[in-house]
MDAnalysis code that builds the backbone (N, CA, C; Angstrom):
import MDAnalysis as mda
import numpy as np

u = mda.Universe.empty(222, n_residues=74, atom_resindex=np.repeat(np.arange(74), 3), trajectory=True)
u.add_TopologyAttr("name", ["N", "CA", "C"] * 74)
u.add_TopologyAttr("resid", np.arange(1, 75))
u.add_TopologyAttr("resname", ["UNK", "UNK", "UNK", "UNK", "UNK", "UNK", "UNK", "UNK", "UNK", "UNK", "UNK", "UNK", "UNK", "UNK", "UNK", "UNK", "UNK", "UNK", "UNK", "UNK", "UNK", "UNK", "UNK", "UNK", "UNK", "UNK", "UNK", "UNK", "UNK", "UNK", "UNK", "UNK", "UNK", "UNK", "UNK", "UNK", "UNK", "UNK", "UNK", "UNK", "UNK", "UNK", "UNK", "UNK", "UNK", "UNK", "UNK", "UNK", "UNK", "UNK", "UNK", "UNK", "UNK", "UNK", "UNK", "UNK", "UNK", "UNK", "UNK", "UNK", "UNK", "UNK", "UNK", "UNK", "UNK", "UNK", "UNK", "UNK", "UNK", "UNK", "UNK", "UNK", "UNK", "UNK"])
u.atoms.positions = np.array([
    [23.997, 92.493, 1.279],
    [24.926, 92.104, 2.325],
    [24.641, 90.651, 2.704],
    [25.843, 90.145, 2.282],
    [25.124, 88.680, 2.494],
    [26.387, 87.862, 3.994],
    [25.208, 87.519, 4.655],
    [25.770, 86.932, 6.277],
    [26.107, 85.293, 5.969],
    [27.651, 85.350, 6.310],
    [28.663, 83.841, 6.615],
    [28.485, 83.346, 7.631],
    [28.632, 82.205, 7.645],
    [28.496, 81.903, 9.237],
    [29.738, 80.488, 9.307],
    [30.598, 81.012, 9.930],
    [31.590, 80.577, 10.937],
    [31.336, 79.681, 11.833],
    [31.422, 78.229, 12.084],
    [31.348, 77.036, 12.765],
    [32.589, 77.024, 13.614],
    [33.187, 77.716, 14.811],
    [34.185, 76.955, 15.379],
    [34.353, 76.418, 16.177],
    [33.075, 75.814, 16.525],
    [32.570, 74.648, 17.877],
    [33.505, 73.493, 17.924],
    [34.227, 73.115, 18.973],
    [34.652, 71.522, 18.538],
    [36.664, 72.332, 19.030],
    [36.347, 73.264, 17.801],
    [38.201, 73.769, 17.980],
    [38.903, 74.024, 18.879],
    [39.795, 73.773, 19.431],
    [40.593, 74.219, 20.222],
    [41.603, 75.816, 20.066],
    [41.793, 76.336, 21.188],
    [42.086, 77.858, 20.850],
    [43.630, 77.259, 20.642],
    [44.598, 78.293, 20.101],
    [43.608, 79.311, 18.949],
    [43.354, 79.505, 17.999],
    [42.970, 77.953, 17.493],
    [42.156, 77.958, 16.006],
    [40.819, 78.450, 16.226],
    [40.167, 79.021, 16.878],
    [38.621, 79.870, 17.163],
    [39.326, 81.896, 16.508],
    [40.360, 81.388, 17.435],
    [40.853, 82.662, 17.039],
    [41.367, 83.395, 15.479],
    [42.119, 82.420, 15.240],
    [42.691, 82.036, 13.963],
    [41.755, 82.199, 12.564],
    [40.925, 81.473, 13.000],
    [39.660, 81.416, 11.684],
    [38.854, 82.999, 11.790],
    [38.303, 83.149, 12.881],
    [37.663, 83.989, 12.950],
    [38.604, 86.146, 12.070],
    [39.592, 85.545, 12.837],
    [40.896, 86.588, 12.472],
    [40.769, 86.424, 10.635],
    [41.016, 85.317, 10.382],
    [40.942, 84.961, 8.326],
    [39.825, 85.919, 8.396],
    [38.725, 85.380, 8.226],
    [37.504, 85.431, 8.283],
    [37.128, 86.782, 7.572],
    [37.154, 87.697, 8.749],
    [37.614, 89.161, 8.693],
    [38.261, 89.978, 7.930],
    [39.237, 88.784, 7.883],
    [40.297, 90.165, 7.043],
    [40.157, 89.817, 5.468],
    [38.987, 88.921, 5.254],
    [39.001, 88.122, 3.800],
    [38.176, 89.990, 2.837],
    [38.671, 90.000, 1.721],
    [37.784, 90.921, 0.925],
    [36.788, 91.207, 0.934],
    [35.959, 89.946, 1.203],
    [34.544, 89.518, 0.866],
    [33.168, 90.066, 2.424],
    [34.243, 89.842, 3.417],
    [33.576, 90.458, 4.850],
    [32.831, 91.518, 4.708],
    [31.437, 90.732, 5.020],
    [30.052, 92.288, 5.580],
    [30.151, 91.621, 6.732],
    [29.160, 90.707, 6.806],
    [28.660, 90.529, 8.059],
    [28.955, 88.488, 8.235],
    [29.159, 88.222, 9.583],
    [29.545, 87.231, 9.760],
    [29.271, 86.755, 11.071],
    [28.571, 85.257, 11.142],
    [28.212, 84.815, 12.851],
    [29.415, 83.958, 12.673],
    [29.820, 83.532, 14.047],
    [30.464, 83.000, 14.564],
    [29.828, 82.141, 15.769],
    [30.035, 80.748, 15.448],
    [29.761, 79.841, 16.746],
    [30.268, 79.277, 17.018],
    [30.507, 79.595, 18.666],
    [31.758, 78.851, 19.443],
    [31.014, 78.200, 20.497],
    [31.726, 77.562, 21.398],
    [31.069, 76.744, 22.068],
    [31.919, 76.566, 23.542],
    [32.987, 77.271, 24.030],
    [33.511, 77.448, 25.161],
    [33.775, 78.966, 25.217],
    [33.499, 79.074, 26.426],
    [33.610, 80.549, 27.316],
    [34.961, 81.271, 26.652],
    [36.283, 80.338, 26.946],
    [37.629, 80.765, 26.502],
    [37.859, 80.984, 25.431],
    [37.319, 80.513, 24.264],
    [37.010, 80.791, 22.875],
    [36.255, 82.297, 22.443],
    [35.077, 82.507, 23.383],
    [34.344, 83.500, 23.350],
    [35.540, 84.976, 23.565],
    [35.658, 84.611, 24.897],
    [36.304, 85.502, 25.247],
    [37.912, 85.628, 24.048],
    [38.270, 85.210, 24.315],
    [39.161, 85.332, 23.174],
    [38.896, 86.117, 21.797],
    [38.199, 85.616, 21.102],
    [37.332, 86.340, 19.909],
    [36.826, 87.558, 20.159],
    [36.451, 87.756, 21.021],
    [36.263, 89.329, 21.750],
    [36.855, 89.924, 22.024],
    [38.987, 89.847, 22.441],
    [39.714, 90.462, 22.729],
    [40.187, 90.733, 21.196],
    [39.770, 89.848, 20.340],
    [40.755, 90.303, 19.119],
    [39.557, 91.155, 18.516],
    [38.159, 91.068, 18.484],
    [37.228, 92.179, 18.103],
    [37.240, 93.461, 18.805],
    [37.671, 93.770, 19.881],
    [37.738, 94.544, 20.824],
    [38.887, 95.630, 20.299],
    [39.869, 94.881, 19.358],
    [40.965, 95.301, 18.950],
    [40.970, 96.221, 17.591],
    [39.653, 95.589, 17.003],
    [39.432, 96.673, 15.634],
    [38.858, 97.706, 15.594],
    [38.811, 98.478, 15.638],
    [37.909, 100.030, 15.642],
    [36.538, 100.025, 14.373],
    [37.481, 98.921, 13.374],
    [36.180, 98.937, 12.141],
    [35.300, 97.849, 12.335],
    [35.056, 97.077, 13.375],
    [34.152, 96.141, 13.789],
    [32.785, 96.180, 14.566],
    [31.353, 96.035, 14.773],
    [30.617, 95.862, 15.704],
    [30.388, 94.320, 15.768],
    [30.048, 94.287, 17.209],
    [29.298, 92.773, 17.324],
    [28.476, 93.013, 18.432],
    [28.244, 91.542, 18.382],
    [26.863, 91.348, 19.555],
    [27.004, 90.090, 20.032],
    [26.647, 89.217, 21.101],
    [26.623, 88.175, 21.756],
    [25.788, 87.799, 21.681],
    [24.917, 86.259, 21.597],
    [23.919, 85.475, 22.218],
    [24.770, 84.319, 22.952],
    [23.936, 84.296, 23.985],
    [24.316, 82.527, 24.817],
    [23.029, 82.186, 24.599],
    [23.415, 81.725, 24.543],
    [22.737, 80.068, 23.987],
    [22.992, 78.955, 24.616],
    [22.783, 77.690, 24.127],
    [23.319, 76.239, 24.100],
    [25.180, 76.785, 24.151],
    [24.938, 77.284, 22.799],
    [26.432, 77.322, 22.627],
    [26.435, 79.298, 22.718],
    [27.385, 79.803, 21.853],
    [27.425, 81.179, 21.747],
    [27.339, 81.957, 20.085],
    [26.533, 82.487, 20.198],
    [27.116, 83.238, 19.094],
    [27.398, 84.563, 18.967],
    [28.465, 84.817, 18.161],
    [28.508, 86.360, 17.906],
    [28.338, 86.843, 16.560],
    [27.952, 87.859, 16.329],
    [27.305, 88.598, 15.192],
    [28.286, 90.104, 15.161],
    [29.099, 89.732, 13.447],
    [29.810, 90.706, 13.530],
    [29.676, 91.303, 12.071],
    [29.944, 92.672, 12.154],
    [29.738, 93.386, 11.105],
    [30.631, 94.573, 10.803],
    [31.281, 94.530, 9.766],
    [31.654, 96.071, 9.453],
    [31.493, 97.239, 9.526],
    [32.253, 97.887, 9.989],
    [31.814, 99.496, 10.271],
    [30.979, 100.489, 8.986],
    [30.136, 101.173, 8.380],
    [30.504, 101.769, 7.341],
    [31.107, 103.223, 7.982],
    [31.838, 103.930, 6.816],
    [32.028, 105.292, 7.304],
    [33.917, 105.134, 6.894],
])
């Protein structure tokens, strides 16, 4: 299982959203961080993870944020 990691510091929404959404739905998705760097970004990315049933994640704050997301198995 090999972990991507997603840069969308800097972006304006909702290209945080946007990428992260690709990201996901690419073939290749196990596991994937994501780093964002505004609250509204965060949150955002969390309403559209919130939205998949086949997703887990996790939060760090930090400097900036990251989230840690992974596929369901099953």
């Amino acid at each position: 299982m090999e972990k991507k990691i997603l840069d969308v510091r800097g972006l304006s929404c909702p290209q945080p959203v946007y990428e992260t959404k690709k990201a996901i739905e690419h073939p290749s998705f196990d596991v994937l961080e994501v780093l964002v760097d505004t609250k509204t970004a965060l949150e955002n990315i969390k309403r559209l993870l919130d939205s998949r049933k086949d997703i887990q994640y996790t939060v760090e704050e930090r400097e900036d944020y990251k989230v840690t997301l992974s596929k369901l198995m099953g």
